[in-house]
N, C-alpha and C positions, 0 to 999 in steps of 0.2 A: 279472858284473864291474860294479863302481859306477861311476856315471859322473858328474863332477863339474860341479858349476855355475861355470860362466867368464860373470862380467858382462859382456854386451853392449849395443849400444841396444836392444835388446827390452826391457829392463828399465826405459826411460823411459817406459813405461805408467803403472809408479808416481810418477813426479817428482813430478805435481802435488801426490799425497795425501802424498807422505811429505817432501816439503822447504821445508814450513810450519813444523815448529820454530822458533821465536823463541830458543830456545838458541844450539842446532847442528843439523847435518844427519848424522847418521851415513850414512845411504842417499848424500851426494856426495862427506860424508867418506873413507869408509873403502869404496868400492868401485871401484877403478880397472879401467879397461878393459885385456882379459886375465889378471887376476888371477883365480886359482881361490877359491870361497868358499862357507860353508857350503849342504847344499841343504837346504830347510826346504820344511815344510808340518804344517798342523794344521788341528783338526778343534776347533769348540765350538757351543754353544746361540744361537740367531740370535732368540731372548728371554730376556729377561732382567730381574731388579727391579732399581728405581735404590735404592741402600742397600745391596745384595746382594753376591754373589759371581758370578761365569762361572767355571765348569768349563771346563777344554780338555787335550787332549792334542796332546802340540809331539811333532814325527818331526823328526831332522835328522843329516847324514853330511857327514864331509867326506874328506878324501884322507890316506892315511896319514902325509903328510909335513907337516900341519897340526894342531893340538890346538884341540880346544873351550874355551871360556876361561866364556863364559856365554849367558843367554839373556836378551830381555827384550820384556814386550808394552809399546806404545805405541796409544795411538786419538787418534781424531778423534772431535769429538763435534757433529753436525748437530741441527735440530729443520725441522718444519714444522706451523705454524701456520692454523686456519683460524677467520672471523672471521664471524659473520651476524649479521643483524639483519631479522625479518620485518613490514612493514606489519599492525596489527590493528586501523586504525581505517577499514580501507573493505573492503566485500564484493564488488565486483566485482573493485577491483584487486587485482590477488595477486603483491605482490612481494618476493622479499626482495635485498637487496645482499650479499654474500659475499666475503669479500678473503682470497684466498691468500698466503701466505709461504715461504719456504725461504733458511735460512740456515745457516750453521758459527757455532757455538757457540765451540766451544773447536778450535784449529789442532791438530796432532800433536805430542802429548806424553807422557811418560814415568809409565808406570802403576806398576811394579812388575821389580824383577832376579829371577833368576834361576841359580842357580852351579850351573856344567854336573853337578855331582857329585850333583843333585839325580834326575838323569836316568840311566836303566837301558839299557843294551845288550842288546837281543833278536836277535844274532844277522845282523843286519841294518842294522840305526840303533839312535839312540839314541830313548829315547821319557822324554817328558817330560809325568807326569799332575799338572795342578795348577789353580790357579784366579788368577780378581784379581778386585780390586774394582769397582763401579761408583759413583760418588759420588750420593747421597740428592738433591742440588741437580737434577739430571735427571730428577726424579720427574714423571710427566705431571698437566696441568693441563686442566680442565676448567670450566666457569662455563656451567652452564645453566639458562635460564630461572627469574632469581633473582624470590624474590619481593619482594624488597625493592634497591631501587634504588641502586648504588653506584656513583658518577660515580665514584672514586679508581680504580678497578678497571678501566671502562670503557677511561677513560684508558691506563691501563696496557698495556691488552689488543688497542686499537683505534687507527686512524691518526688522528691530531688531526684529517683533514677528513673523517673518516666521515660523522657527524651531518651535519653541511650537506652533503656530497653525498648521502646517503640523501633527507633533505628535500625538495631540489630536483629529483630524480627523479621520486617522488609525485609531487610539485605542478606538477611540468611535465605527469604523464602524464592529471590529473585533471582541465586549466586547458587544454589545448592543440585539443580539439575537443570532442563532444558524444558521445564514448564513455562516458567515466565521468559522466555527468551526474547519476545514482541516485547515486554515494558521494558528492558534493556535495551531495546535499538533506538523506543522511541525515547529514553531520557537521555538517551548518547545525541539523537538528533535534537532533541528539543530544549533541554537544559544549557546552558551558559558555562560551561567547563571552561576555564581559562587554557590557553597552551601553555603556560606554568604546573597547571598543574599536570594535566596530560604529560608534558616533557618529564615531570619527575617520575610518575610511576613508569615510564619509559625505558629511564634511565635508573629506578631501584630493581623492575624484572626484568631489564631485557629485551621488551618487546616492541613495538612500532604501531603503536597505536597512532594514526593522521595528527596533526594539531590543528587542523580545520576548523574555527567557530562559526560557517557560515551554515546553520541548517539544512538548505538546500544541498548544498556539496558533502554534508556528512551523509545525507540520506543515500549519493550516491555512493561516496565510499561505504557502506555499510551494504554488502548486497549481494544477492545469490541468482545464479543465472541456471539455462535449462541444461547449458552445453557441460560435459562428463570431462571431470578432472581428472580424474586416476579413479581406482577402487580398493575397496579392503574386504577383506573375510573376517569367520569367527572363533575361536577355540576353547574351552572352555578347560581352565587351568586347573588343577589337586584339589583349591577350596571351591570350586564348582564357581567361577566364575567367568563370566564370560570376558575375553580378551578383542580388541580390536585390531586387527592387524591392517595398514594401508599400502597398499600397493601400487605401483605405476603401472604395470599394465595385467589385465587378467590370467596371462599366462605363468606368473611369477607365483599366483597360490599355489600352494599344494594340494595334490590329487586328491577329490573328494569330497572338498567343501565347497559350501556356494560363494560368492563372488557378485558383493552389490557395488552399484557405482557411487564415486563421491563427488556432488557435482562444484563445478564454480565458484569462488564468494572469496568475500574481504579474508584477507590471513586469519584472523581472531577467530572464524565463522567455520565450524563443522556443519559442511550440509550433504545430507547422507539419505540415501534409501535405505528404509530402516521393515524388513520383515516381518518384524512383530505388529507396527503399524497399517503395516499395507500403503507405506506411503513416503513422502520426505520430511525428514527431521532435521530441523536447524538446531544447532547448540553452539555456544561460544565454546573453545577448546579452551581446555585445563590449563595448557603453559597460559593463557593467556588472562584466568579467571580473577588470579589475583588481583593484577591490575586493576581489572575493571570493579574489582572489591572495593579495592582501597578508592577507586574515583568516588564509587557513591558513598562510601562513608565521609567524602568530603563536602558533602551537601549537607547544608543545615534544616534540622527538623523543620524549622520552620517553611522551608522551601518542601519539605516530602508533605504537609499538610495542609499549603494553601490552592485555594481552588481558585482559578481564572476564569469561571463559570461566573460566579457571583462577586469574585474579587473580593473573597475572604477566608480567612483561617477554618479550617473546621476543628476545633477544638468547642465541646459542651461540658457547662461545668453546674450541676445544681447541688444543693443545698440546703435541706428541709428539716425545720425544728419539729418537734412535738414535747408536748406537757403532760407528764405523769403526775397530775393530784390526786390529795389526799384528803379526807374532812375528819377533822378529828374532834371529840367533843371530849369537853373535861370535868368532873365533877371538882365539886369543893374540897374532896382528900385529893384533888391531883388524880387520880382515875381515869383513863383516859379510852373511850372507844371510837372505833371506825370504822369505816365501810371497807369492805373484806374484800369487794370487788373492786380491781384493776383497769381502768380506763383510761385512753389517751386523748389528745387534743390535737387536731392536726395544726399548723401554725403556717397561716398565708400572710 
């Protein structure tokens, strides 16, 4: 014996996805509580080409004292986006920034009718074998490691403060102690710094930074040797910090404390035997931090991301739709039922 679907609140599982219409709402229209209404359920392909067709077969009954009048699919249409972009101009840091998305595309709307006559009786329900469309504009989007460089796209693809917050990440994690000290030597030797611009941070801190652009001779000016420059001791000041104190010769510390050497190297370059290490520590020196700040913030993202490996950007960009239908069947008062379960479409 068949047993008929009467809309209750259980069926406010669906409110959300299906009373998005910007039309109407048939799903608040035409289902009043206690009313008996069609039982639907069907069965389709959970992929799918955007351009293409979806196959399905619709099942649906209702009570003899009701007729079927039509059927019809409606979706939703979501996308989820993912967006990166990988550091390729330093070898120790290894970072890339990634920005997720997830949004609805298109709310729930009307695909395609259906006239109940279309549909055969097995004895049991009605079965309805047929298909819809999916629109070609949902076709998935892809942009990987272009070799040729397209701000228009970028834009398009990316949030207007990528680039500067990608930037300021780097150059915070490059500038903020004496970790990455090696990817600061090598982008002083290896990168195309004008002496324009070296002269101006020169001349806004101070300091004396070479105007050298020939690689090889910056590599020399950049450099730390074995032989003992002077030395410093440690003290550790009211908020428990430890202080550096440098000395020209080891008899100038104060009684009591140890007394490490600091050896040779370019002005800019603290190079220290360091206790906690058990070893020597290169660092650029503080007066001289800024400078070299403000150089690499003169580099253009596009230069901290391309690779000369393969002689391309690493920037990946995809973009992937999916289809939220619906099968809704109508009797002749407008009565309207549908399949209660939630299924997606992947969209290649």
């Amino acid at each position: 014996m068949k047993k008929f679907k009467i809309f209750t609140i259980a069926a406010a599982t669906l409110s959300l996805a299906l009373a998005s219409c910007s039309v109407h709402d048939p799903f608040a229209d035409n289902m009043d509580l206690g009313q008996i209404v069609p039982t639907v359920s069907w069965e389709f392909s959970t992929v799918a080409k955007a351009g293409g067709m979806v196959k399905f077969t619709g099942k649906y009954y209702t009570s003899s004292e009701h007729r079927i009048d039509h059927s019809e699919v409606w979706a939703m249409v979501t996308r989820e986006s993912t967006a990166s972009a990988t550091c390729m101009l330093t070898t120790s840091l290894k970072y890339t920034k990634t920005v997720n998305t997830a949004d609805t595309v298109r709310n729930a709307y009307l695909i395609q009718k259906y006239d109940h006559s279309k549909a055969e009786w097995d004895g049991h329900e009605y079965v309805l074998v047929d298909s819809f469309p999916v629109s070609q504009t949902f076709v998935p989007v892809t942009w990987y490691e272009p070799e040729t460089w397209d701000q228009d796209r970028f834009d398009l693809y990316y949030p207007s403060t990528f680039q500067e917050e990608f930037k300021s990440t780097v150059i915070n994690y490059l500038t903020r102690d004496s970790v990455y000290y090696n990817d600061v030597r090598g982008i002083y030797i290896n990168y195309d710094f004008t002496p324009e611009q070296i002269a101006a941070v020169n001349a806004k801190y101070g300091v004396s930074i070479p105007l050298e652009t020939e690689s090889a001779n910056k590599s020399d000016l950049w450099f730390t040797a074995d032989e003992i420059d002077h030395y410093y001791y440690i003290t550790v000041d009211d908020a428990g910090v430890k202080v550096e104190h440098e000395i020209a010769n080891e008899s100038d510390a104060p009684s009591g404390v140890n007394v490490y050497p600091v050896y040779k190297s370019a002005p800019w370059v603290y190079s220290r035997y360091s206790d906690d290490t058990g070893g020597r520590v290169n660092a650029i020196r503080q007066a001289y931090m800024p400078a070299w700040k403000e150089l690499l913030e003169q580099i253009p993202f596009t230069d901290w991301i391309y690779n000369n490996s393969n002689k391309s950007y690493n920037v990946v960009f995809t973009r992937n739709y999916f289809l939220v239908p619906f099968f809704r069947v109508f009797d002749e008062n407008g009565k309207m039922g549908t399949d209660t379960e939630i299924k997606t479409i992947d969209l290649n």
